[in-house]
N, C-alpha and C positions, 0 to 999 in steps of 0.2 A: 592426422594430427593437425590442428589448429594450426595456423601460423601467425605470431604478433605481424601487426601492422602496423606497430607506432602509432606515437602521438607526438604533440608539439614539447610536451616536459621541458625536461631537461637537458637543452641542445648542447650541456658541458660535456655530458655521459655519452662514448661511443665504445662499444664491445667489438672486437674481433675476431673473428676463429681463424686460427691457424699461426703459427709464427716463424713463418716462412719470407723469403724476401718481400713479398709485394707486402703482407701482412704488416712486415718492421720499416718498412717507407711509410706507408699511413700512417701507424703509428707515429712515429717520430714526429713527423709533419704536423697531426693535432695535435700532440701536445704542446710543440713547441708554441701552435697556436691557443692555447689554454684549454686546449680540452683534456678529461678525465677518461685516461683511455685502460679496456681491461680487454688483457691480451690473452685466448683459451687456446692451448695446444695437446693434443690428443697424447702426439710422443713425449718418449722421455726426455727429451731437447730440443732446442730451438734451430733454425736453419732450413728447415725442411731437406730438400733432396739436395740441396747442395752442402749439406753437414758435415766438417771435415773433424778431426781430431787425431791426437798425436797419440798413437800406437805404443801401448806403455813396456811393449817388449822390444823395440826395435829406434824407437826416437823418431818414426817416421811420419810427417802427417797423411792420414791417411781419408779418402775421397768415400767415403763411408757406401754411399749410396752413385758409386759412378761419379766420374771424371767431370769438372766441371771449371769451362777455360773461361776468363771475361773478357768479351770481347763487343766496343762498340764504336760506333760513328757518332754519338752522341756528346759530343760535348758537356751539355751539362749532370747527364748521367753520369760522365766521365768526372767531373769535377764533386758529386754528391758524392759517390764511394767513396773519394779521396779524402773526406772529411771524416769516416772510421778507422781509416786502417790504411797499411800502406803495401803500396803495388810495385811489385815487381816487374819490368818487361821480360814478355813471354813469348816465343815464336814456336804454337802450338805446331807440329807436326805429324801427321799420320805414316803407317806403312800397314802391307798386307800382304799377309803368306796366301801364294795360291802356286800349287802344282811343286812344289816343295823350293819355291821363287818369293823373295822380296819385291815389291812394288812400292813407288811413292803414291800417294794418294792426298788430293785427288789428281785425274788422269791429267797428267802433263805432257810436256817435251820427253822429259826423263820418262815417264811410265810407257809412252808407245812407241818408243824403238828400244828401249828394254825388253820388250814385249815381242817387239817383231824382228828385233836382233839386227835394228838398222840405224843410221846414223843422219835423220834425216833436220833439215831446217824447218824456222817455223810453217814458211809459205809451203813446204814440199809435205810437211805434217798435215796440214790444215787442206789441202788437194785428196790426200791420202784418205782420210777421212771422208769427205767428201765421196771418196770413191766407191767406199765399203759400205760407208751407213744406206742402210734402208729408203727406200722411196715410200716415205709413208706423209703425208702432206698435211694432215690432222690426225696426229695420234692422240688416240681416249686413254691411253691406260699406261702405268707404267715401263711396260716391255715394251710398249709400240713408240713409247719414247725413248728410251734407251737406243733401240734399233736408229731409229732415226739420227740420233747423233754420234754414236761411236760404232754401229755395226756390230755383228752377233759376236765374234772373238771376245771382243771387250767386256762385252757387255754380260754373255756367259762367265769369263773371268772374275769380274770385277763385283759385278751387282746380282746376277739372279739365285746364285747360291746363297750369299748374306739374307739378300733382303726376303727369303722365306724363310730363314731363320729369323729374321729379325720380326717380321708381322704374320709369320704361321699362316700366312696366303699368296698364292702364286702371282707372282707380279701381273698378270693379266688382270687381277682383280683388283690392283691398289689404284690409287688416280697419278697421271701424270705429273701432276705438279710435285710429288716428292722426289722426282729426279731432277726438276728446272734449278731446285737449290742448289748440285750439284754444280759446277764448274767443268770445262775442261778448258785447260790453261796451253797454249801454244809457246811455254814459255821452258826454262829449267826451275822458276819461283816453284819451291814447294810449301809456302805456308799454308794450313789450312783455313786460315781465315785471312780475307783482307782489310779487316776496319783498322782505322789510324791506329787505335787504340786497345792493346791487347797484351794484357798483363795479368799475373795471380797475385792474392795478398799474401805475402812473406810469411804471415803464420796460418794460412787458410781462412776459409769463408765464417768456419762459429764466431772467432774475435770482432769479424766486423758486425757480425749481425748482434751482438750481444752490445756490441757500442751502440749501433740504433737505439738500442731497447733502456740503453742508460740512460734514462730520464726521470725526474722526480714524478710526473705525471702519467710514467705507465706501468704497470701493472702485472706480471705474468705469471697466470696459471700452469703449471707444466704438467703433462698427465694427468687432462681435466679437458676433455672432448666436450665442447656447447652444445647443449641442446636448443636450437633456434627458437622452439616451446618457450624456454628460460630467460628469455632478453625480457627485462622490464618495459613495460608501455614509453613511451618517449625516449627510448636509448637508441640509435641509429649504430646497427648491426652492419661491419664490413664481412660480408663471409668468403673465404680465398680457401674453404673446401668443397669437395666434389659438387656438381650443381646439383645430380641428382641426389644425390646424401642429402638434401637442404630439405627437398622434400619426400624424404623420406622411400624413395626410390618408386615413387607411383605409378610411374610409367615402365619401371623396368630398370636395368642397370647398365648405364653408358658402358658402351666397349674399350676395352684400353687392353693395352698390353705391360706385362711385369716383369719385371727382372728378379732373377737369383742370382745373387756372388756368392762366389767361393773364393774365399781368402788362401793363403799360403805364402809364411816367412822359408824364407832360404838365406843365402848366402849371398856373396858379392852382386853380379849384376846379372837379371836374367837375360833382357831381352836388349837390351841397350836403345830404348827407347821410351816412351810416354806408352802409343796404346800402339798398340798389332791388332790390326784386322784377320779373320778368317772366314775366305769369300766361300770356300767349298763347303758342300752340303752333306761330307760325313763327318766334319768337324763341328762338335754339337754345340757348341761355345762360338759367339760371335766375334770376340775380341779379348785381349788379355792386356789389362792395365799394369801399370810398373809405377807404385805412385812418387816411388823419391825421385823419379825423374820431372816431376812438377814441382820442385825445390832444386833445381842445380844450383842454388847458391850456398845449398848444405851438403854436409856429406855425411853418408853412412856405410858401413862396412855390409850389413845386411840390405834385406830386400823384402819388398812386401809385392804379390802380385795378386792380381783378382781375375778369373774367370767368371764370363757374363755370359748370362744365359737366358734368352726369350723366350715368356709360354704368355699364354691366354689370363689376363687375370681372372682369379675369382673376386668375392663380397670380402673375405679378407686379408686379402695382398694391396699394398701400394702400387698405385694407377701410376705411370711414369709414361707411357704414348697415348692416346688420344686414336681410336681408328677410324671414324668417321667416313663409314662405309652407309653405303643405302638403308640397311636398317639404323645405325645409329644417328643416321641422320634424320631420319623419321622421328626417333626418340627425343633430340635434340631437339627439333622445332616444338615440342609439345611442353618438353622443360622450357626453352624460353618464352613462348608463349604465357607461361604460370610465374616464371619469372616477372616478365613486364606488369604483369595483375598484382603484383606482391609491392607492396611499401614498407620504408622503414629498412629497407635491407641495400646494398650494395656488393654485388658477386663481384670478384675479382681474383687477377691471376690465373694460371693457366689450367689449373682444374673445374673452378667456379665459372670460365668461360670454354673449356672443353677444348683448349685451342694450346697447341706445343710450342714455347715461348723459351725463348733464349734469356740470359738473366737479364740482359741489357733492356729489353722489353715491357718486363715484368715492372722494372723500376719505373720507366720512362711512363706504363700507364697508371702506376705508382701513384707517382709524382702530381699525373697529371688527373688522377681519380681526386684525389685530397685537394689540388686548388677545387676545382670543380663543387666539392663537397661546403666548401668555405664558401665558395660566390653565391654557392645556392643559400646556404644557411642565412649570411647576411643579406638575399633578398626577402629572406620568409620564407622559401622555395623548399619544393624536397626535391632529392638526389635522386634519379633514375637506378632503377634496380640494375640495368646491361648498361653502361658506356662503354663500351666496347660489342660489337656484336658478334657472338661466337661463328 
């Protein structure tokens, strides 16, 4: 398929696809700055994967597509959400059944003398440690990191059952860096996030994303997927879906991984938590969500939970991890390479850059995609197809 390149036109007209967070920041952002903006979305709704909505048997909001906490250090991120919608403080928590045991998570003070059924301080924790983990002095892979910092109990424990549930590959084959995210905390702190700023909005993520989209100057298609073919010469295209779906999947089709829920109302309270992990590998579910527990400022008599479930995506399942292994990294330098050749277009967000982006993220290069798009405009300039490099 052909792909437009633009032209100079009409620099009012900018098309979108997707109407998803990063999607309803640029938006917002052009119009406010007079431009004529048309927003195309495949689903039946706005929000993309952070979609929430109120459960019309139950009162409960619920997290439609998986759990999604806000959480940043960004001040003025912090300050833009605030102007949709209003945030509740939130001190997400994890736990995880393993061996028919609760655990706090991630690995703290509390999780390793729980574990080891001992009662030790931070300096005597932090030795202990020390003692067990692995002599591995540059670990390549995720197990041989793991090893190295908590030793094989833990680490068997805690991560190598999940995480081949979780990416359908044996951690020797995933890269390192998806454990450095990880923490271990020599403390009793169990948050699982430490940024200043870490709250949910009081009626979920659709209200605020739909306040973005309130504006006289945008537009929204619902259940109306763009075809890239479609953008008229001179309209300046943000696309915030998949990078390879842009073109038409020529090289192949990026690796990602999918999720199934399964829903199920009940009664009073299941789990007495937000989400439960399950680290072991005959439990075919990676975790179970309890969503009224991300509104403790409401109450309900029932209960809504979701079991999650990781497989391999196909062409038509929703992309949610990114795997960016040897072959998909092949793939990827040949999509951005046709990227950069391409004009008139602007990839964004964590699909169109193939990279797993937390919300706070998404917004901040948001934010910072749409000045970028303005300074260029007002020099006569065009906009780079990747500000960001996947």
């Amino acid at each position: 398929m052909q792909k437009k390149t633009g032209g100079e036109g009409n620099r009012k007209d900018v098309w979108i696809a997707g109407a998803g967070l990063s999607a309803a920041v640029v938006a917002r952002e052009l119009a406010e700055a007079g431009h004529h903006v048309q927003v195309f979305e495949a689903r039946d709704h706005i929000a993309g994967n952070c979609y929430t909505e109120r459960d019309p048997e139950t009162g409960i909001i619920l997290h439609r597509y998986g759990p999604h906490i806000f959480h940043t250090g960004d001040d003025e991120v912090w300050d833009y959400v605030n102007r949709f919608t209003t945030f509740v403080p939130y001190d997400h928590k994890v736990w995880t059944t393993v061996g028919g045991r609760v655990f706090p998570l991630p690995i703290s003070l509390a999780t390793i003398n729980q574990f080891y059924g001992r009662a030790m301080g931070p300096a005597e924790a932090r030795d202990f440690l020390a003692d067990i983990a692995e002599d591995i002095p540059h670990p390549e892979n995720f197990e041989e990191q793991a090893l190295s910092m908590i030793g094989r109990d833990l680490y068997e424990a805690f991560f190598k059952g999940y995480t081949e549930k979780q990416w359908g590959r044996s951690p020797t084959e995933l890269p390192a860096s998806i454990l450095k995210r990880l923490p271990v905390r020599f403390s009793y702190e169990g948050s699982y996030f430490a940024h200043a700023h870490q709250a949910l909005p009081r009626d979920g993520y659709t209200p605020m994303v739909e306040a973005m989209l309130d504006h006289p100057s945008i537009t929204v298609h619902i259940s109306k997927a763009l075809d890239p073919a479609n953008v008229p010469d001179g309209v300046h295209l943000f696309w915030s879906g998949p990078l390879d779906a842009y073109f038409d999947h020529v090289h192949g089709h990026l690796g990602y991984r999918t999720l199934d829920f399964r829903h199920e109302r009940t009664s009073g309270d299941f789990q007495g938590c937000p989400v439960m992990n399950y680290g072991e590998p005959d439990v075919p579910y990676t975790r179970i969500t309890e969503h009224k527990h991300f509104a403790p400022w409401e109450s309900h008599d029932s209960t809504i939970i979701t079991r999650e479930y990781s497989r391999e995506a196909g062409p038509d399942d929703i992309p949610y991890y990114p795997i960016r292994l040897t072959n998909e990294k092949k793939q990827l330098a040949l999509y951005v390479k046709a990227a950069q050749e391409t004009q008139g277009v602007t990839f964004l967000g964590r699909l169109a850059t193939y990279r797993y982006l937390d919300m706070d993220v998404c917004i901040r290069e948001a934010l910072d995609a749409s000045r970028a798009f303005l300074a260029a405009e007002a020099k006569g300039e065009r906009l780079p197809a990747l500000l960001v490099s996947p």
